[in-house]
C-alpha positions in Angstrom: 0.0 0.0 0.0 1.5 3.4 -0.9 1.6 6.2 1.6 -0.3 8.9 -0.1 -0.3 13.2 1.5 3.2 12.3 3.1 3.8 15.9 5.3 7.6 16.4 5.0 9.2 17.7 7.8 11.5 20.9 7.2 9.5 23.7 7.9 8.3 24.4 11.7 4.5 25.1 12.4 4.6 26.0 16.3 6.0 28.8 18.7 8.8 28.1 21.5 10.4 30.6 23.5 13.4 30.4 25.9 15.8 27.6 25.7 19.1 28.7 25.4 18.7 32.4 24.1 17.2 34.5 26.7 14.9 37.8 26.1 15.2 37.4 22.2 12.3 36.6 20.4 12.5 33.4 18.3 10.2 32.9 15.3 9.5 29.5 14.3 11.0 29.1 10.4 8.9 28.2 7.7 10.7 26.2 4.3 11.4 28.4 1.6 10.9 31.2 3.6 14.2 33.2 3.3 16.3 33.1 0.0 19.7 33.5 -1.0 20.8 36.8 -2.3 24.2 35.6 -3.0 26.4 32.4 -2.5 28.3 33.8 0.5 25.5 34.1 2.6 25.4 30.6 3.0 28.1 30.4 5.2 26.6 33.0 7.3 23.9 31.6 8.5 25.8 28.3 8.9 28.2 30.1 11.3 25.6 32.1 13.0 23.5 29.0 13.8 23.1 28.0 17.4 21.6 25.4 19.2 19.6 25.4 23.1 22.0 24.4 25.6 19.8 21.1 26.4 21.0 19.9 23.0 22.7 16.5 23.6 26.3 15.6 22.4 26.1 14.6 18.7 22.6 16.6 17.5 22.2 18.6 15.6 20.5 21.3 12.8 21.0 21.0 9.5 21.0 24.1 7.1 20.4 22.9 3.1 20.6 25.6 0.2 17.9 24.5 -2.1 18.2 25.1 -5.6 15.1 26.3 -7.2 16.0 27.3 -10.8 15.6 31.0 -9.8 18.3 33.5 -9.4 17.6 33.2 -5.5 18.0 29.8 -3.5 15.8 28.8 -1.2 16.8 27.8 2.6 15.7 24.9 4.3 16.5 22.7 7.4 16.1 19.3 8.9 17.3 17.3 12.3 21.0 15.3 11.4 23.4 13.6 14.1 26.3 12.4 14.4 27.4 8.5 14.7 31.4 9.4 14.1 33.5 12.6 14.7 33.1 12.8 10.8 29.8 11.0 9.7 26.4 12.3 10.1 22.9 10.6 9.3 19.5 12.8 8.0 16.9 12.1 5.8 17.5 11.4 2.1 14.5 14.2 1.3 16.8 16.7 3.3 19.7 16.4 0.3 19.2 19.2 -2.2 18.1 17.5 -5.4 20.5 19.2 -7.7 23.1 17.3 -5.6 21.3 14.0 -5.8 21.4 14.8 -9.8 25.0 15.7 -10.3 27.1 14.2 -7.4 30.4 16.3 -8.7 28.4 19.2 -7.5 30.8 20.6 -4.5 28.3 19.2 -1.6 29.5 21.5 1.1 27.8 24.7 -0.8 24.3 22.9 -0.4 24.3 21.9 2.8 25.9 22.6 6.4 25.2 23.3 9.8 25.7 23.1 13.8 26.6 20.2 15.9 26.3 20.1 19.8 29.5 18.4 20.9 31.0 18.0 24.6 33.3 21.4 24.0 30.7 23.2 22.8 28.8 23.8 19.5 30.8 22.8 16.2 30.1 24.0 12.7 30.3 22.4 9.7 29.4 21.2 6.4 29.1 18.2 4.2 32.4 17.0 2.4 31.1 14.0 0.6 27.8 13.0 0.0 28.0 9.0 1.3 24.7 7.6 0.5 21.2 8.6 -0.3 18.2 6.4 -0.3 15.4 6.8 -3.5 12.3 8.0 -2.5 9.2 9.7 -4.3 6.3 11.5 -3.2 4.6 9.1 -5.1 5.7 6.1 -3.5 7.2 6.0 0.2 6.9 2.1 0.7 10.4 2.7 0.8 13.4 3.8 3.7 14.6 7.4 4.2 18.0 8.3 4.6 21.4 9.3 3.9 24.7 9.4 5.2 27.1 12.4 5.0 31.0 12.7 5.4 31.8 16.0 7.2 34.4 18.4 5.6 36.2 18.6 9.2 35.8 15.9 12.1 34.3 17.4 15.5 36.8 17.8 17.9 34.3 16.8 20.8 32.8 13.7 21.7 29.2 12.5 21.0 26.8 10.4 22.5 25.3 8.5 19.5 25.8 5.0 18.2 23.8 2.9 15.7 22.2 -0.1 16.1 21.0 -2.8 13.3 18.4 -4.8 15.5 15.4 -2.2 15.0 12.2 -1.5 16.3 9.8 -4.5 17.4 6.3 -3.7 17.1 4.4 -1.9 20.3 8.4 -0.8 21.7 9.0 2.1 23.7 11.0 4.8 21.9 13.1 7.8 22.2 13.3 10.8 19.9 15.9 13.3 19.7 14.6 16.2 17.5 15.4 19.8 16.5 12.4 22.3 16.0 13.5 25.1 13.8 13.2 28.7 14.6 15.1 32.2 13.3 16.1 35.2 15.2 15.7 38.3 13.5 18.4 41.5 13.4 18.5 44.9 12.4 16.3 44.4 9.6 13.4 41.6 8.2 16.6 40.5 5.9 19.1 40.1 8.8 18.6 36.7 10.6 20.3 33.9 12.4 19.0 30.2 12.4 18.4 28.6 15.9 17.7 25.0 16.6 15.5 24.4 20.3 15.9 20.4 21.1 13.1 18.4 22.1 12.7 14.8 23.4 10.1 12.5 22.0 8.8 9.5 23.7 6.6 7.0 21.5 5.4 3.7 20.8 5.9 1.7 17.6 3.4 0.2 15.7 4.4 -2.4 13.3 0.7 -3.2 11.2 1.3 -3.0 7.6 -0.7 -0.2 6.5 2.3 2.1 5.7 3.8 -0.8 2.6 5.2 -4.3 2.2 8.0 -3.7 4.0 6.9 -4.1 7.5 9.0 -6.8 8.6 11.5 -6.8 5.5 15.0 -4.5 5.6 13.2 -1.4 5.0 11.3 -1.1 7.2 8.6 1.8 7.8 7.3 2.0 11.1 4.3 4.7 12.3 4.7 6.0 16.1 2.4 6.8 17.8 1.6 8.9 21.2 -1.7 8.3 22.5 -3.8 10.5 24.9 -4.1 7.2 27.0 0.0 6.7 27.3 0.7 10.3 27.8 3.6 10.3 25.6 4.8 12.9 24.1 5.3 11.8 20.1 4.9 15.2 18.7 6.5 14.5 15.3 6.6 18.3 13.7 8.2 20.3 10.7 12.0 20.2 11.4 12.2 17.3 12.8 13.5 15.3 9.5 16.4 13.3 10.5 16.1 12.8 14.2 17.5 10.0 15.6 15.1 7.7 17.2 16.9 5.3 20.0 15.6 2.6 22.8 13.7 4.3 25.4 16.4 6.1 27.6 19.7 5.6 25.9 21.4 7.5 23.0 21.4 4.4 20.7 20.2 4.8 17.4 17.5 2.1 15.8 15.9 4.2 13.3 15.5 7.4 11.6 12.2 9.8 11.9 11.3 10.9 8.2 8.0 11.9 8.0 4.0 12.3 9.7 0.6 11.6 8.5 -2.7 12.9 9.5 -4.4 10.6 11.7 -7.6 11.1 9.9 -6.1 10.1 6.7 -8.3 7.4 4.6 -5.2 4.8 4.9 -5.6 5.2 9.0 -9.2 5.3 9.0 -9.2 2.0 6.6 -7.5 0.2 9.3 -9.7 -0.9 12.0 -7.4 -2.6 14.4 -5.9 0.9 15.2 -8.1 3.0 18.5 -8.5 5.9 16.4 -9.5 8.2 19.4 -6.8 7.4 21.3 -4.1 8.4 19.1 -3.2 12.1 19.3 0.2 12.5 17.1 1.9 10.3 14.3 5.3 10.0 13.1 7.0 7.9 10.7 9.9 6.3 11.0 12.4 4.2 9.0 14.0 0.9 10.8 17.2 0.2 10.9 16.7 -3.3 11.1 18.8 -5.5 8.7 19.8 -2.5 6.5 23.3 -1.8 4.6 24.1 1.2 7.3 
């Protein structure tokens, strides 16, 4: 079964304040809002990026230059993290397309960012783009993600390793995920990126109405928070590319790409789900049995 009105999350659709930046008003970014005016700029906001303080060791936001086919690129953001001083993990849709098309395109002009470490916050951008899944709007029966080669290493350490055993169905899990905000300057045109971590705790649900691939190597996987569990699963623009772990560690099982309305005619069709009890969705690709 295909998943069909997929919401990609990049953009951010709620208001936070506090965390980190104190007294400045933080505006939650939308994609495609701001443009490029001229390739330098890019590694502006990069270096002015900044992430809350609560961040953990290894998170963190991911600043992508999209090119449109206008004279102005577009900016966009997702969640990535780090699983080695020099490797990060995202979602595949967070890769610029014109790099996915011509991959002797210098990758560290498209896409960059900040990194919580244990010295501090680190900066940097892609060196080598590693991997990238295939996906389509059209069909997403199949696993989200790519794997990035930093143009520096981090000096810091991180807290993030990957496991291969996946998500069983009805597991507890942890979310690590960066909701995206910008702080205006002097002007409307003078703006810094800022990334405000949140924790997500959900429960997988293993029932085949996202695809085939249930219980094959890749593995799509809805979680859920439910008004009855009091988890919160909120699973929001931005958060594309969070790692999701076992409940109360830092190790990685699978990778958050996506959410669904719960209201949507594939959830409604499935009547083994308690539609009133579920609040938020997420999806989420398993690392189970994958080439990682």
């Amino acid at each position: 079964m295909k998943i069909k009105h997929l919401v990609y999350l990049i953009s951010l659709s709620i208001v936070l304040t506090g965390c980190g930046i104190n007294n400045i008003e933080k505006t939650p970014y939308q994609q495609n809002q701001f443009k490029l005016k001229t390739a330098k700029e890019f590694s502006k906001y990069i270096n002015e990026a900044e992430l809350s303080e609560d961040t953990p060791n290894g998170l963190g936001l991911l600043i992508q230059r999209n090119a449109s086919g206008d004279i102005m690129d577009t900016l966009g953001s997702c969640t990535w993290f780090l699983i080695d001083k020099d490797t990060a993990y995202t979602n595949s849709h967070c890769i610029p397309e014109s790099l996915k098309e011509d991959r002797n395109l210098d990758c560290s002009q498209y896409i960059g960012g900040v990194f919580k470490t244990s010295i501090g916050q680190e900066r940097r951008r892609c060196g080598k783009l590693i991997h990238f899944s295939k996906i389509s709007e059209e069909d997403m029966d199949h696993p989200d993600y790519a794997i990035i080669k930093l143009n520096k290493s981090v000096t810091g350490s991180t807290d993030f390793d990957v496991s291969r055993s996946g998500f069983d169905d009805g597991e507890e899990l942890g979310g690590h995920a960066v909701d995206t905000y910008y702080i205006e300057h002097d002007t409307d045109e003078d703006f810094s990126f800022y990334g405000s971590y949140k924790e997500l705790n959900c429960l997988t649900y293993h029932k085949s109405i996202f695809g085939e691939f249930h219980e094959q190597r890749s593995a799509i996987i809805p979680i859920f928070s439910t008004e009855q569990s009091r988890r919160s699963c909120s699973v929001i623009s931005g958060n594309s590319g969070s790692p999701a772990t076992a409940a109360g560690t830092f190790t990685v099982k699978g990778i958050i790409f996506g959410g669904q309305k719960k209201d949507d005619d594939i959830i409604e069709s499935d009547e083994s789900l308690n539609l009133p009890e579920i609040e938020t969705l997420g999806l989420l690709t398993n690392f189970r049995c994958m080439d990682l």
